[in-house]
MIGULO-987945 format. One record per residue (C-alpha): residue in one letter; x, y, z. Coordinates in steps of 0.02 Angstrom, whole numbers, padded with zeros to 5 digits, always signed. Example, Ala and Ser with C-alpha at 12.3 -4.5 7.8 and 13.67 -1.06 7.14 Angstrom:
2
A+00615-00225+00390
S+00684-00053+00357
// end
This chain:
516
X-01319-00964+01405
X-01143-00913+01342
X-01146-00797+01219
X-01051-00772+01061
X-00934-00630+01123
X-00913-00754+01296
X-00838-00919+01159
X-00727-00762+01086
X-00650-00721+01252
X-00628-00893+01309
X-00528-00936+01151
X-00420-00808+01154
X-00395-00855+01367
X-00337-01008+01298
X-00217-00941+01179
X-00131-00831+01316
X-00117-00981+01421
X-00046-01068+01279
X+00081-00919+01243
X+00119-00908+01431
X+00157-01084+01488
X+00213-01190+01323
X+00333-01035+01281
X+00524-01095+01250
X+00660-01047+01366
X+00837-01048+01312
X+01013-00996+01409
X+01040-00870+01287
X+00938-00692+01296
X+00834-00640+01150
X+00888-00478+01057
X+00851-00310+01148
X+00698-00225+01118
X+00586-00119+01220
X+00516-00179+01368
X+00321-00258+01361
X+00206-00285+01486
X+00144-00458+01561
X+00047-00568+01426
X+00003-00436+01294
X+00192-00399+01267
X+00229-00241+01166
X+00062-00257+01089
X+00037-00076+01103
X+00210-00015+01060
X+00192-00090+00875
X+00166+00071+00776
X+00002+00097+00671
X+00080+00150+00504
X+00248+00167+00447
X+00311+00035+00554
X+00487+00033+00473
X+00517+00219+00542
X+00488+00156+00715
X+00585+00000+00695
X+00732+00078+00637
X+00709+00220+00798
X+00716+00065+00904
X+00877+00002+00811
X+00968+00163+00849
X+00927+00139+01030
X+00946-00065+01049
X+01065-00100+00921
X+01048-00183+00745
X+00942-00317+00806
X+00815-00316+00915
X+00641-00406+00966
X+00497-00377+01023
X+00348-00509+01098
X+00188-00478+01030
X+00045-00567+01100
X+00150-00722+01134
X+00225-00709+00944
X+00429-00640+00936
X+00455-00516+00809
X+00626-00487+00768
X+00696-00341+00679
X+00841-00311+00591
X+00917-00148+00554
X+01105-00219+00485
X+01094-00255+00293
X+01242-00378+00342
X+01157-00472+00496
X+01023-00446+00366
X+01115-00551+00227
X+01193-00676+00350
X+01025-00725+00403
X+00926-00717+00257
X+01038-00764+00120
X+01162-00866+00186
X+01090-01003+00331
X+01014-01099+00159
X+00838-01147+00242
X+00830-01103+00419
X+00742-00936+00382
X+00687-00976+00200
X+00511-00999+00262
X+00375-00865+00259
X+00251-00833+00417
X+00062-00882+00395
X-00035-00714+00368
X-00189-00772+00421
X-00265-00616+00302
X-00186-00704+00158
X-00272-00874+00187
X-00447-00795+00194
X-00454-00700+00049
X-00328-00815-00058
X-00175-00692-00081
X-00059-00865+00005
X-00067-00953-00167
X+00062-00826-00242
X+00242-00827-00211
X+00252-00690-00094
X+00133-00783+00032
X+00188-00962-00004
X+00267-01037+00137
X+00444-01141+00105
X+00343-01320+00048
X+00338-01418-00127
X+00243-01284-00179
X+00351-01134-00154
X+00479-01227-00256
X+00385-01277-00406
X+00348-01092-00411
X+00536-01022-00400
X+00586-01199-00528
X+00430-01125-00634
X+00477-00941-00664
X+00673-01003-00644
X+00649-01080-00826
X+00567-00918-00892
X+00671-00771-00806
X+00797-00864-00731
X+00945-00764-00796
X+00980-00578-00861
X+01008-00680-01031
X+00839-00754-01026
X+00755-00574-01026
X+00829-00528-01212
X+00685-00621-01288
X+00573-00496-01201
X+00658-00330-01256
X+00547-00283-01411
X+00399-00299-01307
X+00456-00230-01168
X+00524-00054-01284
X+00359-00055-01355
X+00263-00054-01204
X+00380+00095-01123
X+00331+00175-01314
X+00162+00165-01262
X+00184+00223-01087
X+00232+00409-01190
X+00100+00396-01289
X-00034+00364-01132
X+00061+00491-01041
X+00042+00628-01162
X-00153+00566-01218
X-00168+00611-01039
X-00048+00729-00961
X-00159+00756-00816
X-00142+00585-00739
X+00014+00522-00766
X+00006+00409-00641
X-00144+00306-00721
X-00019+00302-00885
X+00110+00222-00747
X-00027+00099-00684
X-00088+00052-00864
X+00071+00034-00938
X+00153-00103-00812
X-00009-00196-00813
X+00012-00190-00992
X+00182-00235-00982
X+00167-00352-00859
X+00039-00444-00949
X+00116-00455-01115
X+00279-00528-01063
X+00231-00637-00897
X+00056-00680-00920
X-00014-00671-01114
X+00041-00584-01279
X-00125-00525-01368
X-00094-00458-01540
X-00090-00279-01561
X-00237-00300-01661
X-00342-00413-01561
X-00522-00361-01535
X-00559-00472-01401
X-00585-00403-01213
X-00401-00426-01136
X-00331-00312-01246
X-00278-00133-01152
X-00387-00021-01181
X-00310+00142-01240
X-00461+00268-01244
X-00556+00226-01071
X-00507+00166-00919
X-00463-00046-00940
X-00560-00139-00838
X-00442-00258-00801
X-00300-00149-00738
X-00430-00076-00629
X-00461-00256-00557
X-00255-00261-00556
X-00233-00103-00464
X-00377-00129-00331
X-00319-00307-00260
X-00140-00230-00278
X-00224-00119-00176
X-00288-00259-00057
X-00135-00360-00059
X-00039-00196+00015
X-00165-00178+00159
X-00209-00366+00221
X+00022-00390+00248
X+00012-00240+00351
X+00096-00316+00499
X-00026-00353+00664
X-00158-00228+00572
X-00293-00358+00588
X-00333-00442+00757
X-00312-00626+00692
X-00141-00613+00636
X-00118-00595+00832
X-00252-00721+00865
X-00235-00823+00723
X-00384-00950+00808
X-00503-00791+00766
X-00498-00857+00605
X-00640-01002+00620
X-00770-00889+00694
X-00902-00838+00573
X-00893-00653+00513
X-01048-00617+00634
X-00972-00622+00778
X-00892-00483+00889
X-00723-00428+00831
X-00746-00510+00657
X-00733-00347+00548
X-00568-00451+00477
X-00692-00599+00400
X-00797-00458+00318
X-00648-00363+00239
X-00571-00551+00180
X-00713-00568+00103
X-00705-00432+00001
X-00554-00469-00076
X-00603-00642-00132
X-00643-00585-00284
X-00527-00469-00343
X-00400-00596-00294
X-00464-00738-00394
X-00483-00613-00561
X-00319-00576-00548
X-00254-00754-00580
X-00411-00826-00668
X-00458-00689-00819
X-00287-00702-00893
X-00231-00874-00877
X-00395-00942-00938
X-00362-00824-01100
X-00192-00896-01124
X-00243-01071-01122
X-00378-01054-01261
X-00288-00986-01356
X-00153-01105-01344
X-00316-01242-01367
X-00345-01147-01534
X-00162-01178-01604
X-00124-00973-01602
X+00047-00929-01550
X+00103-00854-01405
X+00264-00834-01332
X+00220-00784-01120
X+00287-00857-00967
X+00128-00934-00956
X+00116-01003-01126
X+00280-01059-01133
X+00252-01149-00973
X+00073-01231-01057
X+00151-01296-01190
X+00196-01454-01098
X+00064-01549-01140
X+00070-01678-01013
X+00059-01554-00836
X-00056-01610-00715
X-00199-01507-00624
X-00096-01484-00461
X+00036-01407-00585
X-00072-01303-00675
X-00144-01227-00519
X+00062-01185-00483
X+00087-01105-00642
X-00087-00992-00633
X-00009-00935-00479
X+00155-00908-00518
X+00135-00814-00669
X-00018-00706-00568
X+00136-00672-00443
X+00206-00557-00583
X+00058-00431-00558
X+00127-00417-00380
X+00290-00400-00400
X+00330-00328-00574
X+00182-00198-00603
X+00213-00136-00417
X+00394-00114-00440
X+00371-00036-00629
X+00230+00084-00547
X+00323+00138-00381
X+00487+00161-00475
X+00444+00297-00616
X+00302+00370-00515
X+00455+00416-00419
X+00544+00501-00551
X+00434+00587-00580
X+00426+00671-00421
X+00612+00686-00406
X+00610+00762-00591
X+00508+00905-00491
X+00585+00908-00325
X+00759+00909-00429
X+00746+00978-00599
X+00937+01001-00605
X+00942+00803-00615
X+00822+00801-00751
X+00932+00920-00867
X+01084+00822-00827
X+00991+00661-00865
X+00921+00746-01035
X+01098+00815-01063
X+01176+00634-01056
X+01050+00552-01154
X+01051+00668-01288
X+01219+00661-01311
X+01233+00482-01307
X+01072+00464-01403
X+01039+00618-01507
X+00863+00676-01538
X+00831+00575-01700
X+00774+00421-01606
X+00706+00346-01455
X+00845+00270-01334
X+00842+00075-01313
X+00936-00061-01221
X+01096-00053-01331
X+01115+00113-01246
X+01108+00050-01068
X+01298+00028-01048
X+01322+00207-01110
X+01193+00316-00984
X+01296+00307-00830
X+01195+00447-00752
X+01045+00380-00788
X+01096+00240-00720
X+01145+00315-00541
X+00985+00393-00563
X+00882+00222-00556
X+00989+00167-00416
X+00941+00347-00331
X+00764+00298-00357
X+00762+00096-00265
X+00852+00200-00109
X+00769+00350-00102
X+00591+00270-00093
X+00584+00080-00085
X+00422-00004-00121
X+00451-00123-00007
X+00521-00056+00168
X+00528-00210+00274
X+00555-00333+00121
X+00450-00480+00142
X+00441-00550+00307
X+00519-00726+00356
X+00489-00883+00477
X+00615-00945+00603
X+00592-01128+00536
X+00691-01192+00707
X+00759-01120+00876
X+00919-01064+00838
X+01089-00931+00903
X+01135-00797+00813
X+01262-00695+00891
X+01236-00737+01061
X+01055-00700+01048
X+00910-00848+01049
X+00791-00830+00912
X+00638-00933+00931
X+00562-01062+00801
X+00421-00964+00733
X+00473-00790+00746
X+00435-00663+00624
X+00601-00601+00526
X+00586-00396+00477
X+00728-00345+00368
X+00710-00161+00385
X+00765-00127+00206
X+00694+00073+00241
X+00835+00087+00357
X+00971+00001+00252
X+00945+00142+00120
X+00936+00295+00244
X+01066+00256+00367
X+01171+00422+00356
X+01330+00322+00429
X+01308+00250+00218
X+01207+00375+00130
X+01259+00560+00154
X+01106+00665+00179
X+01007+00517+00149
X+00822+00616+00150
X+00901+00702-00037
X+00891+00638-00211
X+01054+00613-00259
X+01130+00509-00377
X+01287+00560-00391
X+01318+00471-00226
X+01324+00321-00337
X+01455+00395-00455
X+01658+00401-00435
X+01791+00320-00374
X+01696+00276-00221
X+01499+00265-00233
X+01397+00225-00114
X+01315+00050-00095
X+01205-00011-00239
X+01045-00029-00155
X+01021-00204-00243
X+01136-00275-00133
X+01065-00221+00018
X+00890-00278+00008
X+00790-00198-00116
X+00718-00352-00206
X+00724-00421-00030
X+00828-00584+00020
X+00855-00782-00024
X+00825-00822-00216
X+00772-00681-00308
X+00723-00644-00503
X+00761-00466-00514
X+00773-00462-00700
X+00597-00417-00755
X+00571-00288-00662
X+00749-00211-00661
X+00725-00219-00873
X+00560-00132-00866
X+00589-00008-00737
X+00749+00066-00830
X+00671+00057-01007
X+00532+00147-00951
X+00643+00308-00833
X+00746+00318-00988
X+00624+00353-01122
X+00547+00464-00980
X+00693+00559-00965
X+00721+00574-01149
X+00551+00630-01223
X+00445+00719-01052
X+00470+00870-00962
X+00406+00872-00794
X+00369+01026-00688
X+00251+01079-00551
X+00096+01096-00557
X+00023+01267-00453
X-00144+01311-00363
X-00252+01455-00390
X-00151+01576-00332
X+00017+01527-00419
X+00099+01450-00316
X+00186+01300-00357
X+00097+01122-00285
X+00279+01042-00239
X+00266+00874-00196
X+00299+00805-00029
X+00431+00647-00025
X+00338+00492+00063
X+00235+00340+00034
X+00074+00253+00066
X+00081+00109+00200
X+00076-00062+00171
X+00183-00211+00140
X+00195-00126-00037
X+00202+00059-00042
X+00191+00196-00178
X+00232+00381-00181
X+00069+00465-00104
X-00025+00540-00257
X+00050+00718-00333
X-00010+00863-00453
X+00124+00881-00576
X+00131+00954-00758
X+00197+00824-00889
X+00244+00887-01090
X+00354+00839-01230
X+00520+00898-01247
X+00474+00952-01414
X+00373+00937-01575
X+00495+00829-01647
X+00499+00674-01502
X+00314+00664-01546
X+00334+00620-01731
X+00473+00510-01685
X+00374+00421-01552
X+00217+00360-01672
X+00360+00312-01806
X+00425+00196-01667
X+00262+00142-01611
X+00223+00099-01814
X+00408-00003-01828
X+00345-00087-01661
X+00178-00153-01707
X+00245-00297-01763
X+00339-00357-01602
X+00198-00314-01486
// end
């Protein structure tokens, strides 16, 4: 009698056959890339971490776009921000679609925006958060929370000097759900509100399918995204570990849309104000249940995109404020002369911190959170270039290389933000990829980020931490892997600037309770 590792075998026969005699020919060669082996293709070139270092190796010796067959599947790569932009941005919606990640469907990560593919769907969630954050203008409404928050993140960071980065993680989930998802009174008892004193059970739930989402878009890290058929076996049978580890994140993905958008809407139900994306969203009272399963999902997408950004970003500074502390005093410098040391600095200031603004720039380039950007589907067969790209191939932007090409960025490895100062800076990294390509809404996260490196810069001094025998822990300049990365975890000694900033800070916290 067959057995169940015999039905696994003969499916995936079938599949090569498939790939091998129902593949498309065309007159025109696919990019360069290098060379695979019958059937399998460059399966076992595809790196096993880091895959944008590789890819961008393989750039410098095939040129600035260039593919490679995995398992039947083309992957094409593109190291050009302007090839990039041409194909991304500007061929409306011939690469507008996203590829299936069969990860995604299993554990329910393809219901937010990031995973939707280019359907009804994906535009009722771009139309839905369009309305909310559709414009730099529309974010104004948001400021008071969003100073109050970055308030708090000084406070948390100073409660707890020796984990800044769980003040980092707390404060964008805070953030994130106080503007985008709900708007709890400061003084709310109930459960959703942060709490300040012990770890919050909900960021934790925020941070671990974070966690999740990053691993399961790994590309080809899990054997059905190269035999997507794999997924219908039960998670018993051989080569099934992926159906166990799906499972697992289930949960966590559910919580993250369910817990506060079921919140939102009773309180709405109870007549209490609240002025969200969600909430302003639920106020229509005449949406339908397919519609309110869109706007759970869109405003969950925030946790995604917005706390990952906020987190990555001034987790960053503060390593650069220790691999560079001459970029910290001339940030300090600038904002206290621009500032003075009487208040907090807000968003009326932004215009007048051009350093600190090079520095954020310096930050998106130096470590971007996400290297690849988020991959796209070849919706038909089409030309570009004189090279055939298949309908159905996977589009990598290799945003990692954008930002460290040294033929752009001069000594691209160093924090340096004066690169983006003068009469003739180097590129804004916005432009070339960061927030990744087609229709973006960059404002959120661009406004929280900079609110929250500025009051950083103004009221904490970072140094190194050192080992037992006194020497200094320096931090070491790299990521974790994923579709989403973060700076690997650092020692690092945070304190206020002085005695003063601290008084000053719980005045502004007290003139901010309000607006919270």
């Amino acid at each position: 009698m067959p057995t169940p590792a015999d039905a696994v075998f003969a499916l995936v026969a079938c599949f090569f056959l498939y790939k091998v005699f129902f593949s498309r020919k065309s007159l025109y060669p696919l990019p360069p890339g290098p060379r695979g082996w019958p059937i399998i293709g460059n399966a076992l070139d595809m790196p096993k971490t880091h895959a944008w270092r590789t890819f961008g190796s393989w750039g410098e010796k095939w040129g600035p776009i260039v593919s490679v067959n995995v398992l039947g599947t083309p992957f094409v790569i593109i190291n050009d921000p302007d090839i990039a932009d041409e194909l991304l941005s500007k061929t409306g919606s011939l690469y507008a679609d996203r590829p299936t990640i069969q990860m995604a469907l299993l554990t329910g990560w393809d219901r937010a925006l990031s995973g939707a593919r280019y359907d009804a769907r994906f535009r009722e969630y771009r139309k839905l958060i369009g309305k909310v954050i559709g414009t730099k203008g529309s974010m104004v409404k948001f400021y008071p929370v969003e100073d109050y928050q970055a308030n708090m993140f000084l406070k948390r960071i100073f409660t707890n000097p020796a984990d800044p980065a769980a003040a980092t993680r707390k404060t964008a989930a805070a953030m994130v759900r106080k503007l985008q998802v709900i708007n709890i009174p400061v003084h709310s008892k109930l459960p959703l509100q942060i709490l300040e004193d012990r770890p919050d059970p909900f960021v934790e739930k925020v941070n671990f399918a974070a966690s999740q989402f990053a691993d399961i878009h790994r590309p080809g890290a899990y054997l059905v995204e190269i035999f997507p058929i794999l997924r219908y076996v039960p998670a018993w049978f051989p080569l099934a570990q992926f159906k166990r580890k799906a499972a697992e994140c289930v949960g966590p993905c559910n919580e993250v849309a369910d817990i506060p958008f079921a919140y939102v809407k009773d309180q709405l139900d109870r007549g209490e104000e609240n002025n969200s994306f969600a909430a302003d969203l639920l106020k229509d009272k005449s949406i339908s249940s397919e519609k309110l399963e869109d706007l759970k999902w869109s405003a969950a997408s925030f946790y995604a995109a917005g706390s990952e950004t906020t987190v990555s970003v001034v987790y960053s500074y503060l390593m650069a404020a220790i691999l560079y502390p001459e970029m910290q005093l001339k940030a300090q410098a600038e904002v206290d002369a621009v500032v003075g040391k009487d208040r907090l600095p807000s968003f009326a200031d932004r215009e007048s911190l051009p350093y600190v603004e090079a520095i954020l720039k310096e930050l998106y380039r130096w470590l971007p959170i996400i290297p690849l950007a988020v991959p796209h589907r070849a919706m038909k067969d089409n030309v570009f270039n004189g090279y055939f790209i298949p309908k159905d191939s996977l589009i990598f932007a290799n945003v990692w290389k954008f930002l460290h090409d040294p033929n752009v960025y001069k000594d691209p490895s160093t924090f340096n933000p004066e690169r983006f100062l003068g009469p003739n800076p180097e590129p804004d990294p916005v432009s070339r990829g960061f927030f990744g390509y087609g229709r973006r809404y960059v404002h959120s996260a661009d406004v929280s980020v900079w609110i929250n490196v500025v009051k950083a810069i103004a009221c904490i001094k970072v140094s190194p931490a050192y080992d037992e025998n006194g020497q200094p822990k320096m931090p070491v300049p790299e990521t974790t892997d994923g579709i989403v990365t973060r700076p690997i975890p650092f020692d690092c000694v945070v304190e206020p600037r002085s005695d003063e900033i601290l008084q000053i800070l719980e005045e502004a916290l007290k003139d901010g309770e309000n607006v919270n």
